[in-house]
Rosetta silent file (secondary structure, phi, psi, omega in degrees, C-alpha in Angstrom):
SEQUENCE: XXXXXXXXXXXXXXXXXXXXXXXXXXXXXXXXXXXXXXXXXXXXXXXXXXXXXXXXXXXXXXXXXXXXXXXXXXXXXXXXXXXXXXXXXXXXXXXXXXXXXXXXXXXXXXXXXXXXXXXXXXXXXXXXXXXXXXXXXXXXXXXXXXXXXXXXXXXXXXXXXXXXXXXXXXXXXXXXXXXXXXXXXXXXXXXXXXXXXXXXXXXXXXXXXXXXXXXXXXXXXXXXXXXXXXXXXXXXXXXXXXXXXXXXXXXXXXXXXXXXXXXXXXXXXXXXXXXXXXXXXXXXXXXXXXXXXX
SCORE:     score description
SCORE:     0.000 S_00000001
   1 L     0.000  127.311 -179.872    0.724    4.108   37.880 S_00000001
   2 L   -97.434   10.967  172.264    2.791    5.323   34.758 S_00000001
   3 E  -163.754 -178.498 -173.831    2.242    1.791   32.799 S_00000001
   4 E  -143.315  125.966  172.623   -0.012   -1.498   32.516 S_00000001
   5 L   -51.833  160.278  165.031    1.589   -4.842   32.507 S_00000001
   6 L    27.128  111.135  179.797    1.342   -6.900   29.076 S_00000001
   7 L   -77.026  -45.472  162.087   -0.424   -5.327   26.242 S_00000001
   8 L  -177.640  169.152  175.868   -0.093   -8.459   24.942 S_00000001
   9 L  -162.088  146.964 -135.574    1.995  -11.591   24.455 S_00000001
  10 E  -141.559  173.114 -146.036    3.019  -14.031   22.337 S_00000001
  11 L   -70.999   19.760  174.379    5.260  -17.759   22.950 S_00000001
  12 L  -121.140   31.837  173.436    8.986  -15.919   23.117 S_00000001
  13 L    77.012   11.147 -174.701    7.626  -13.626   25.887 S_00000001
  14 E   -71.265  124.961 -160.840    7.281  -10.526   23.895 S_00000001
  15 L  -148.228  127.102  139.281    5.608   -7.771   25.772 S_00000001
  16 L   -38.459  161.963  138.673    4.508   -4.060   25.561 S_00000001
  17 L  -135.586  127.535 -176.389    4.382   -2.116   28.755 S_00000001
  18 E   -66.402  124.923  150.285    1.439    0.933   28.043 S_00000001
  19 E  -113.060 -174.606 -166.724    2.679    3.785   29.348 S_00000001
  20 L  -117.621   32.314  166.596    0.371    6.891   29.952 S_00000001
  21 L   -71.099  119.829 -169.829    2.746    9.780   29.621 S_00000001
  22 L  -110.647  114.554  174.358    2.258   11.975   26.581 S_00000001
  23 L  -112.275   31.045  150.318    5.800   12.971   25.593 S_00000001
  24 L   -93.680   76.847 -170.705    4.529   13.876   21.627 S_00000001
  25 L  -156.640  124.791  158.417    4.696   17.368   23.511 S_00000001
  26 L   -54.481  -17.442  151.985    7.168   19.946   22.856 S_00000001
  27 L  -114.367   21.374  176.443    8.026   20.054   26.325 S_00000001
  28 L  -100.015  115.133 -166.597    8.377   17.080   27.490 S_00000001
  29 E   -89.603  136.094  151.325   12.729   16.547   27.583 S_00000001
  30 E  -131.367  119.970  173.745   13.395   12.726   27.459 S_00000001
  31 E   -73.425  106.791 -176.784   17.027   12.935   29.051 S_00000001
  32 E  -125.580  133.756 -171.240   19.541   10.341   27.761 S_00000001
  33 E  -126.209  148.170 -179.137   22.527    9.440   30.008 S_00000001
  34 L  -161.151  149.676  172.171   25.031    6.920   29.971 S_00000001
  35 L   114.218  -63.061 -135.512   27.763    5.813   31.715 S_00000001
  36 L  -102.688    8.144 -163.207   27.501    7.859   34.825 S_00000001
  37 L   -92.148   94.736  164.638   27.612    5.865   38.559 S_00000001
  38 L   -82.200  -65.072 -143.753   31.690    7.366   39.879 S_00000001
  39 L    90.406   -9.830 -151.411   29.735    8.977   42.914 S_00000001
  40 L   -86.531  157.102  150.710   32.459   11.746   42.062 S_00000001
  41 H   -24.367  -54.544  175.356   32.201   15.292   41.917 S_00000001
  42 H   -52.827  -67.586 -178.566   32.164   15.358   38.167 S_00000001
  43 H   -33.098  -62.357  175.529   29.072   13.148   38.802 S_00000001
  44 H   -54.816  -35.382 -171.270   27.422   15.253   41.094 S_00000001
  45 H   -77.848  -25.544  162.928   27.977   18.513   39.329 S_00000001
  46 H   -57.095  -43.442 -174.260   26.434   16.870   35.930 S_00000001
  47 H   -68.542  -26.628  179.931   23.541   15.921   37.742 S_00000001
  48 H   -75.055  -48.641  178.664   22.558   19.385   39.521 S_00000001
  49 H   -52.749  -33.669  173.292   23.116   20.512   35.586 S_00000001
  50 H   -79.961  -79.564 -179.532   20.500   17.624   34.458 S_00000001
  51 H     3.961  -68.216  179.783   18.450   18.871   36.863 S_00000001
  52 H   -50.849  -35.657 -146.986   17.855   22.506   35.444 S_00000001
  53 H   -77.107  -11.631  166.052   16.839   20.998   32.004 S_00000001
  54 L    76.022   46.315  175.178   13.289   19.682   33.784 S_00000001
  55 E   -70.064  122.477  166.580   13.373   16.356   32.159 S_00000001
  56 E   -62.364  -56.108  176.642    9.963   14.674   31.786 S_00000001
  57 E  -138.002 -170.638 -162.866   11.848   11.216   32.178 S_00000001
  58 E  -144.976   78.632  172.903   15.859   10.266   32.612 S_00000001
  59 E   -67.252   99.589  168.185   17.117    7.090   30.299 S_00000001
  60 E  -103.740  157.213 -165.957   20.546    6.051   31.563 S_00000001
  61 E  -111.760   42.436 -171.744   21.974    3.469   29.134 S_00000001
  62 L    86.628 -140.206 -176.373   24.023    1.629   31.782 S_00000001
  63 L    38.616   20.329  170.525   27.285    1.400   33.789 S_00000001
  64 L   -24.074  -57.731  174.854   25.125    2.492   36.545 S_00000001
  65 L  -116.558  120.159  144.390   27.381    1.727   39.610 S_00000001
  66 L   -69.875  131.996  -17.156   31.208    2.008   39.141 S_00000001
  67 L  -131.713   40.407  164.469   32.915   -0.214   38.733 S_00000001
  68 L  -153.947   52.347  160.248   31.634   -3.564   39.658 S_00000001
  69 L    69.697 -168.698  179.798   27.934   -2.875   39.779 S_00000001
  70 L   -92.323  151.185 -178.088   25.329   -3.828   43.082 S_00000001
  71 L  -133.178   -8.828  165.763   26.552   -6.684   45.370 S_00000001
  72 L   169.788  158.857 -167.464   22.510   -6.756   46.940 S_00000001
  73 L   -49.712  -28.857 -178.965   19.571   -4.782   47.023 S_00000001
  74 L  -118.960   57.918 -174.088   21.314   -2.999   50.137 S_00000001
  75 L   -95.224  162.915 -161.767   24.812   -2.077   48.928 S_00000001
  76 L   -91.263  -25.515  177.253   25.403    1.320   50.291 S_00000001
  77 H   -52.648  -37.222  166.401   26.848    2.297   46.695 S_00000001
  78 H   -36.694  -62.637 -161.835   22.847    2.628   45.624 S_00000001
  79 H   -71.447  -35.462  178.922   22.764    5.780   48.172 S_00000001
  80 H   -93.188  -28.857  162.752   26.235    7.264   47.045 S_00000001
  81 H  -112.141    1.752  156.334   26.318    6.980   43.498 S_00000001
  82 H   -85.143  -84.657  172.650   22.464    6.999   42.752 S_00000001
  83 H   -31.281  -92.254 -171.414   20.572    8.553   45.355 S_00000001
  84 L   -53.812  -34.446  172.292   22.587   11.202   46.288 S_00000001
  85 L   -83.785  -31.299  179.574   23.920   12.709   43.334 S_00000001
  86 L   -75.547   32.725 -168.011   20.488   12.647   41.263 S_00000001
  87 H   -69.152  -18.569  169.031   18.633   13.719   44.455 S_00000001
  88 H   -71.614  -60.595  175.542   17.366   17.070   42.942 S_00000001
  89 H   -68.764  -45.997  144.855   15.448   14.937   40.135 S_00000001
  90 H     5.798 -100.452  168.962   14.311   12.533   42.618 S_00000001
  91 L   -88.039   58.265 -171.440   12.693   15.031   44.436 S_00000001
  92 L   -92.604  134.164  178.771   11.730   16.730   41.455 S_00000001
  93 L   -34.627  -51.679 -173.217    7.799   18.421   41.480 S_00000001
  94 L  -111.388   43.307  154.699    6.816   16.304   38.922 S_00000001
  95 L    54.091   34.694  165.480    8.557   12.909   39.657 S_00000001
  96 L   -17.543  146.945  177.516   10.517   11.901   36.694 S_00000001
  97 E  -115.553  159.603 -177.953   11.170    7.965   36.269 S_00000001
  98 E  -103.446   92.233  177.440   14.547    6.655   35.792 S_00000001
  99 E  -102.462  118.462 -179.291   14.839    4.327   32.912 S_00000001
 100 E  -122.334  145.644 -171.218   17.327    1.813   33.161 S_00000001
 101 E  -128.505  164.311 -172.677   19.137   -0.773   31.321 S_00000001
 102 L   -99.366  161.854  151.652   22.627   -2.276   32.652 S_00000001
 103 L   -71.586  156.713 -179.020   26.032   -2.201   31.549 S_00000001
 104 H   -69.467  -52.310 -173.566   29.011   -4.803   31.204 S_00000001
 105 H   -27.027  -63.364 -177.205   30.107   -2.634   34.846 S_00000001
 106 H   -51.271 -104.631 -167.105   26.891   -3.524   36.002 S_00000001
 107 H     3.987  -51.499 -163.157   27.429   -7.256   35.384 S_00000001
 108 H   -70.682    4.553  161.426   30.229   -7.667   37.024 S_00000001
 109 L  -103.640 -138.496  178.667   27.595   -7.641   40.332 S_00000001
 110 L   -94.612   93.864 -161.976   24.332   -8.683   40.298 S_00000001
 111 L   -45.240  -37.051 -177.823   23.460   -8.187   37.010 S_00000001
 112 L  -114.956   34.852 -166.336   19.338   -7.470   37.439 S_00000001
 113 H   -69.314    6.075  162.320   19.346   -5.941   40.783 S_00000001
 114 H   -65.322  -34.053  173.075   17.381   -2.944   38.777 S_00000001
 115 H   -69.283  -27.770 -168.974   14.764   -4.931   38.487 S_00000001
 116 H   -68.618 -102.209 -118.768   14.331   -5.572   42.294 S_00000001
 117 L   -60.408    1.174 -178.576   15.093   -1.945   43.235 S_00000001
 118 L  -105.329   -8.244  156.604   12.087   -1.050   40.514 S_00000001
 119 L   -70.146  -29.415 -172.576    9.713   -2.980   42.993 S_00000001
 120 L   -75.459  -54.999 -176.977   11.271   -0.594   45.743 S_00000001
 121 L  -118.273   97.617  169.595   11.235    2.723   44.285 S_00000001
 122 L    24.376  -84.904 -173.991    8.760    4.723   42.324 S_00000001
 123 L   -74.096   32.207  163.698   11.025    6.421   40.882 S_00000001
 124 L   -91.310   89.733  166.508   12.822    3.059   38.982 S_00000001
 125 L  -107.281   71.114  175.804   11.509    1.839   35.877 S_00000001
 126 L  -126.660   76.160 -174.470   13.465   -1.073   34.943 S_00000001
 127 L   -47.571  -54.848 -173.060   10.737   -4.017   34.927 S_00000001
 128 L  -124.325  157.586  171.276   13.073   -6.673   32.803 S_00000001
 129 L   -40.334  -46.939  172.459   16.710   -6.982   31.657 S_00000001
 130 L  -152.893  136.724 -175.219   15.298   -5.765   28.182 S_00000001
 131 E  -147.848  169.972  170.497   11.531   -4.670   27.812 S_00000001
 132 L  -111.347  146.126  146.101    9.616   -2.312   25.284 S_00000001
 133 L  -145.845  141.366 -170.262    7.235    0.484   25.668 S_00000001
 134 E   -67.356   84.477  175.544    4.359    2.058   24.161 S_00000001
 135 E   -88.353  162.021  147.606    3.341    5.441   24.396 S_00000001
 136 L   -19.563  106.591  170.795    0.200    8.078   23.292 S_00000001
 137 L   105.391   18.101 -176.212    1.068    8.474   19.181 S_00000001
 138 L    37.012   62.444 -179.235    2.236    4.858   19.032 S_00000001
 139 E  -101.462  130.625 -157.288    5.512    5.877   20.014 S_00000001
 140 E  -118.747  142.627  150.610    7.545    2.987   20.651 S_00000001
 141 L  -107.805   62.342  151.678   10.818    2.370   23.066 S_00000001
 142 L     6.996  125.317  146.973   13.389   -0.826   22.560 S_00000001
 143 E  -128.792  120.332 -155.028   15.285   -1.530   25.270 S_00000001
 144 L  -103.363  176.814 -177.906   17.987   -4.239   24.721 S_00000001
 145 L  -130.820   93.279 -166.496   20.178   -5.730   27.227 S_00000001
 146 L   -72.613  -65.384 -154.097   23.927   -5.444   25.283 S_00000001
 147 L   -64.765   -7.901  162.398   26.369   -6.577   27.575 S_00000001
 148 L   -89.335  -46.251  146.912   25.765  -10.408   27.659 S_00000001
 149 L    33.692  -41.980 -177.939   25.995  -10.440   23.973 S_00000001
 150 L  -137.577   21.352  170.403   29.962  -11.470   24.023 S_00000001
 151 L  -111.568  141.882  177.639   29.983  -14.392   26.654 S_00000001
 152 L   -59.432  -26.917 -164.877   29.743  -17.731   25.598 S_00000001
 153 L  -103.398   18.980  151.227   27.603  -18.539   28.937 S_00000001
 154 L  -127.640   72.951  160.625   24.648  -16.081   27.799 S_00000001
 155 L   -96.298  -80.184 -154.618   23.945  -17.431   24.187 S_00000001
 156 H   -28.090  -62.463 -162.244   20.776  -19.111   25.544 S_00000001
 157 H   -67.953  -19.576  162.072   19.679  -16.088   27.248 S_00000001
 158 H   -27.634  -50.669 -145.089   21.324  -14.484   23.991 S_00000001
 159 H  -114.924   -7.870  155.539   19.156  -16.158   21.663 S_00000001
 160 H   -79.425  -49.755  158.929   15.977  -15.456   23.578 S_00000001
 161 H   -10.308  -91.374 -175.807   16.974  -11.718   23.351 S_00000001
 162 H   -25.529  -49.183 -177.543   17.062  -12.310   19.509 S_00000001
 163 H   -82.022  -28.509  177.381   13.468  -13.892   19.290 S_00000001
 164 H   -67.929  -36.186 -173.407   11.643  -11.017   21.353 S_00000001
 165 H  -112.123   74.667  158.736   12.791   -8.230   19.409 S_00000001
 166 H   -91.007  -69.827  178.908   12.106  -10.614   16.051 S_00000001
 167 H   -56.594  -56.612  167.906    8.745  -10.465   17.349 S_00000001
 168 L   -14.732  -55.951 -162.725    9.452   -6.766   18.262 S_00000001
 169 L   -73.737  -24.660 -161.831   10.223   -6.203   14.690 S_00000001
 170 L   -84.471  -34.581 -162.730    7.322   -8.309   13.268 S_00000001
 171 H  -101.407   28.304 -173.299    5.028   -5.645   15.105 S_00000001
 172 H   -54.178  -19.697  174.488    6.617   -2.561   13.584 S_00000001
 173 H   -62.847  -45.411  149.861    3.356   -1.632   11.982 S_00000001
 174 L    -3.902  -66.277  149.724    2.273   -0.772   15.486 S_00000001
 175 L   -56.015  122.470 -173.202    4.804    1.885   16.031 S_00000001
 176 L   -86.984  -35.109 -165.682    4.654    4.804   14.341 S_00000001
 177 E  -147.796  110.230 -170.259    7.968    6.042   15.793 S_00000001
 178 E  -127.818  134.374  168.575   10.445    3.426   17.212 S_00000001
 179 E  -102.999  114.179  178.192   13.428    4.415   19.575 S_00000001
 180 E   -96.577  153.008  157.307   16.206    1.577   20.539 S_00000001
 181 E  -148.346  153.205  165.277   18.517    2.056   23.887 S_00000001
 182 E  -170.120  142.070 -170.893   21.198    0.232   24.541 S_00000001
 183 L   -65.371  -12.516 -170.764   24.653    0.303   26.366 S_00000001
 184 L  -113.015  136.566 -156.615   26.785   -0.793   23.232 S_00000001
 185 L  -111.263  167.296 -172.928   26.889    1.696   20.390 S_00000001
 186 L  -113.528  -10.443  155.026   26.766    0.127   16.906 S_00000001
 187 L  -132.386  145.611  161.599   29.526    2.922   15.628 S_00000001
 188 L  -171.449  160.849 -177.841   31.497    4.950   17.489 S_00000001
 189 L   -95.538    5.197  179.791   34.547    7.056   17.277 S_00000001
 190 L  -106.930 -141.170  177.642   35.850    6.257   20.596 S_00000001
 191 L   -69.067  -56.547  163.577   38.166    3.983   22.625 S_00000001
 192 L   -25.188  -50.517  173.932   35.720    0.800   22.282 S_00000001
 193 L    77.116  166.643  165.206   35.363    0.870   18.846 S_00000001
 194 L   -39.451  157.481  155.893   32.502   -0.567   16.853 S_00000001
 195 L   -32.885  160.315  162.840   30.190   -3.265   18.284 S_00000001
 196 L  -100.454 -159.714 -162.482   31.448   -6.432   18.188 S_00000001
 197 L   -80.811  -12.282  135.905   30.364   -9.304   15.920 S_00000001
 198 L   -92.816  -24.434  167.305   27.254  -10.693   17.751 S_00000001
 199 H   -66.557  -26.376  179.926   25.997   -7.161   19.137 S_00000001
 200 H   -82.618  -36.040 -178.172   26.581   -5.795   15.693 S_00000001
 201 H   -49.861  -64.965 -178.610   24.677   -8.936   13.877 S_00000001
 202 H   -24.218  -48.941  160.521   22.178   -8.275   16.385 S_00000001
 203 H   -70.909  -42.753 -161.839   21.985   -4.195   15.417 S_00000001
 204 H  -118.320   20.529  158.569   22.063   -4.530   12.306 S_00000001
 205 H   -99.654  -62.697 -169.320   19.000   -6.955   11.677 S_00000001
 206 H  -113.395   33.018  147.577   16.430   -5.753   13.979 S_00000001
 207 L  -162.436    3.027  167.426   17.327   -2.264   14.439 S_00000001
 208 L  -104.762 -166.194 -153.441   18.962   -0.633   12.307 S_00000001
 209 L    52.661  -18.920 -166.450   16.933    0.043    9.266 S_00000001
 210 L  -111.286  -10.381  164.055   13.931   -1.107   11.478 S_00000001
 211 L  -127.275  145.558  167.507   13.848    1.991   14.036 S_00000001
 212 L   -20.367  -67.484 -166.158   14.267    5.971   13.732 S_00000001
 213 E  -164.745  138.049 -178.043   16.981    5.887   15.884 S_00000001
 214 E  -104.154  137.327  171.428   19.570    4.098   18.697 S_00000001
 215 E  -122.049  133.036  179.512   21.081    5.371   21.505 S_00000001
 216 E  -156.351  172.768 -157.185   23.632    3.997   23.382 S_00000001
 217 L  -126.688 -137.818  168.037   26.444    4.608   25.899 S_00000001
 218 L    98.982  -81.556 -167.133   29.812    2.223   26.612 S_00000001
 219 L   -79.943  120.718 -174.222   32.628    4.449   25.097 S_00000001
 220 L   -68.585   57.085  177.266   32.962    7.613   27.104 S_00000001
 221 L  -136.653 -158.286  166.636   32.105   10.582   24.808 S_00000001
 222 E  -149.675  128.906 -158.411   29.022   12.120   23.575 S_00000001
 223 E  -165.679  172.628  166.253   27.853   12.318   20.006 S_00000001
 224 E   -99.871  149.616 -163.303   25.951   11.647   16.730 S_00000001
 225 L  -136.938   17.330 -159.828   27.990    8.668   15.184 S_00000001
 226 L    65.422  163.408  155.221   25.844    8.736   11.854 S_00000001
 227 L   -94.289  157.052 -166.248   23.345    6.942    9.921 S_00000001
 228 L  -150.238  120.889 -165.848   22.768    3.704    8.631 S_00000001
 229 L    40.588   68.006  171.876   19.900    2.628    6.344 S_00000001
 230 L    30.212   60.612 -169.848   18.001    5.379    8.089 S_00000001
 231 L  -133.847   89.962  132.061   18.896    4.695   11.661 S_00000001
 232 E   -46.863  133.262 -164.732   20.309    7.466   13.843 S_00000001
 233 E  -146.481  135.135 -169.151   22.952    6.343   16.054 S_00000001
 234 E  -121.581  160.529  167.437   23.856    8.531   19.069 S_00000001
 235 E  -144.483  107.645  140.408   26.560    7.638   21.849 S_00000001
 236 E   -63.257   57.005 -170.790   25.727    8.915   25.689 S_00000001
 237 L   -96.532   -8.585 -151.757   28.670    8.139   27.319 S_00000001
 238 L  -121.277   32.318 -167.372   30.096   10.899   28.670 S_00000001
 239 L   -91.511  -73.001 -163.455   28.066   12.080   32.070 S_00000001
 240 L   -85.115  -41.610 -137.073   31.131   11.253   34.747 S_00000001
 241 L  -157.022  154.371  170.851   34.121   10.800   32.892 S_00000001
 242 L  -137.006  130.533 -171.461   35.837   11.257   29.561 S_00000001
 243 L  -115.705  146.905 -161.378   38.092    9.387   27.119 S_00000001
 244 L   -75.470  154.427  154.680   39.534   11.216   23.936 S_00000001
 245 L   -37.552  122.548 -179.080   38.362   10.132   20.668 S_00000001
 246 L   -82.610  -64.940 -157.160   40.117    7.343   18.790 S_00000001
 247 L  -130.368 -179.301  176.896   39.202    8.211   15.500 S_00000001
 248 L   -84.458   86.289 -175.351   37.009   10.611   13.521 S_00000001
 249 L   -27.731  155.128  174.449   33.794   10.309   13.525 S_00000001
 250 L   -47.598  -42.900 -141.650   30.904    9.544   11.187 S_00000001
 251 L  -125.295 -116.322  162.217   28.933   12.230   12.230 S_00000001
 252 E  -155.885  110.419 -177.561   29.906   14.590   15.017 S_00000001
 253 E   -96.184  162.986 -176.655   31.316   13.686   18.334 S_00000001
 254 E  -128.745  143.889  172.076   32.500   15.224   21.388 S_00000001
 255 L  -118.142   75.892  170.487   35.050   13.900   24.201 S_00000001
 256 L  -130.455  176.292  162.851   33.527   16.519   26.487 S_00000001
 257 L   -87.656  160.545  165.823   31.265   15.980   29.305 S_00000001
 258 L   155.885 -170.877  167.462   27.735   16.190   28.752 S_00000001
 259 L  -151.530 -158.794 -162.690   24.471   14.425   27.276 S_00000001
 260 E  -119.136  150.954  160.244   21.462   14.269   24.674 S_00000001
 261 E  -115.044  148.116 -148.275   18.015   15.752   25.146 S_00000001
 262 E  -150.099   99.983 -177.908   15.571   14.381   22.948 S_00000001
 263 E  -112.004  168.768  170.108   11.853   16.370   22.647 S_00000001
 264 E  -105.109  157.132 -160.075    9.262   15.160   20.082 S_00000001
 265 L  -144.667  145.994  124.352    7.148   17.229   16.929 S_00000001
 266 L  -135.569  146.381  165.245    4.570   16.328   15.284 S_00000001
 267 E  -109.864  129.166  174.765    4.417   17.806   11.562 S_00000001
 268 L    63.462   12.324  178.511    2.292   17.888    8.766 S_00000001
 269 L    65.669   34.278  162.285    0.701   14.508   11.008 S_00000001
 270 E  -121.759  126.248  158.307    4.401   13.007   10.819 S_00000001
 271 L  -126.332  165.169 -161.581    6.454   12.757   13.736 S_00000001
 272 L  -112.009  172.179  167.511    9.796   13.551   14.481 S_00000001
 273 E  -163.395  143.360  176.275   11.941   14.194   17.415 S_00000001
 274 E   -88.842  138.970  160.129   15.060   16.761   17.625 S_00000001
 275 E  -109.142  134.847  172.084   18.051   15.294   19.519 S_00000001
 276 E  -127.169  126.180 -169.517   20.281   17.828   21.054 S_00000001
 277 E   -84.972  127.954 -166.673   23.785   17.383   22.243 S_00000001
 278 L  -122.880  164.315  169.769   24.804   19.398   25.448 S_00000001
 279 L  -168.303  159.110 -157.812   28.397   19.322   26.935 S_00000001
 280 E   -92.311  100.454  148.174   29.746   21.337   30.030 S_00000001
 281 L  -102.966   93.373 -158.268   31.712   24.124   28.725 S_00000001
 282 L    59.209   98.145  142.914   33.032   27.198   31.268 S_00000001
 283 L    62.388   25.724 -161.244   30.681   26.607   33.596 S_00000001
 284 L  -166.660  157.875  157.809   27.253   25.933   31.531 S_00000001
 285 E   -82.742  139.534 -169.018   25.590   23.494   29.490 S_00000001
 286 L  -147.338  101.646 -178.612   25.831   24.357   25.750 S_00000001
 287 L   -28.204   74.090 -162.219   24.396   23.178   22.692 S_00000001
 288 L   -76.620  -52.682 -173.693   26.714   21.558   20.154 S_00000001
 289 E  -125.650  168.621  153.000   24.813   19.794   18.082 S_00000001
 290 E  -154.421  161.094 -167.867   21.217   19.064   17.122 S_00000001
 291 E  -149.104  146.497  153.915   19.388   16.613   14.246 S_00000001
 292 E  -134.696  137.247 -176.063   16.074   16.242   13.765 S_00000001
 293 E  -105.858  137.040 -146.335   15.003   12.352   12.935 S_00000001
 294 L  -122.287    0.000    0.000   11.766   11.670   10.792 S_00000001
């Protein structure tokens, strides 16, 4: 088992999941993807490329299935744009989990069929719509669920969102080191644009200022998008497909393909984690960028 249900839990449902992995280890790659279920070629050949890097776990930040999500636990799209192109991490020695949060694509199906398919397969970890978890070094991981956010018919589940990671926020002493994901970037330089005006309220109370750093996918490029009140904000978007940049980024973005690897330090009994930006250039993955966030 790579977790333990409810650490603990209080009346808006707020819940830990332990896990027992120790990624404060310089070689343990946490893999962040977004973005990526075409099924295409492009798809496949990024994934044999994720492969090599020996990723301890795999975060995709949503858009899973292109480009209207699971229709049931047995749509055949599961085997052709999951299964088969990651099948090399899959069947990886050491069994990497798949952490996933959905997309607005993903909506437009069955919005939590991740959760089912994480009773089905090992290699799934997506227990709830949005859940946290806890690692060795009180290392903490946010995972929000963006994409209802701008419908009128999910404030209620909206506004439950809002009170878990309140509570989330309330237990920050806990965390030593807290990491958000999410599919909606809170800046970005791309087609998309900023967040909008309840995903940004949303962002900019209980996470930025209140975690290291957010990652998130939606607008197809891949980059650092800057910081804000000492919140690194990343955008994984760019694993199948690519859209040019609208404007110039905060930081420094790419409209290439590729994604971020993310290892952990500790220094001086502080820790850190480097993010590194890769994109597919002449036939190789290649380092563009890297940060390290404290």
């Amino acid at each position: 088992m790579k977790y333990l249900f409810l650490l603990f839990i209080s009346l808006n449902s707020f819940a830990f999941y332990e896990m027992d992995e120790i990624i404060l280890d310089n070689n343990f790659k946490v893999c962040i993807i977004g973005d990526t279920g075409t099924g295409s070629i492009t798809h496949k050949m990024m994934a044999k490329e994720l492969a090599k890097e020996g990723c301890g776990q795999v975060r995709i930040l949503g858009d899973i299935i292109y480009p209207d999500g699971l229709s049931s636990i047995d749509d055949d799209q599961f085997q052709t744009k999951f299964v088969i192109p990651f099948k090399n991490i899959i069947n990886f020695s050491t069994k990497p989990k798949f952490h996933i949060i959905t997309g607005n694509h993903d909506y437009k199906g069955i919005s939590d069929i991740w959760t089912k398919l994480d009773k089905k397969h090992e290699y799934i970890f997506s227990p709830k719509m949005y859940f946290a978890e806890k690692y060795p070094g009180n290392i903490c991981f946010i995972n929000l669920d963006t994409s209802p956010l701008n419908k009128v018919e999910y404030l209620r589940y909206a506004y439950n969102e809002f009170l878990w990671l309140k509570d989330l926020t309330n237990s920050k002493p806990k965390c030593s080191f807290t990491v958000g994901f999410g599919h909606h970037p809170f800046w970005s330089s791309g087609t998309h644009g900023d967040a909008n005006f309840i995903q940004k309220w949303l962002l900019d109370y209980y996470v930025i200022g209140e975690m290291n750093s957010y990652y998130s996918g939606h607008d197809h490029h891949n980059g650092y998008e800057g910081t804000r009140n000492n919140t690194d904000l990343y955008i994984s978007g760019g694993f199948s497909k690519i859209r040019k940049l609208k404007r110039e980024s905060r930081g420094k973005s790419f409209d290439e393909l590729g994604y971020l690897v993310a290892t952990f330090h500790t220094v001086d009994g502080k820790i850190s984690m480097k993010t590194k930006i890769k994109v597919y250039r002449s036939g190789v993955m290649e380092t563009v960028f890297e940060k390290i966030t404290n």
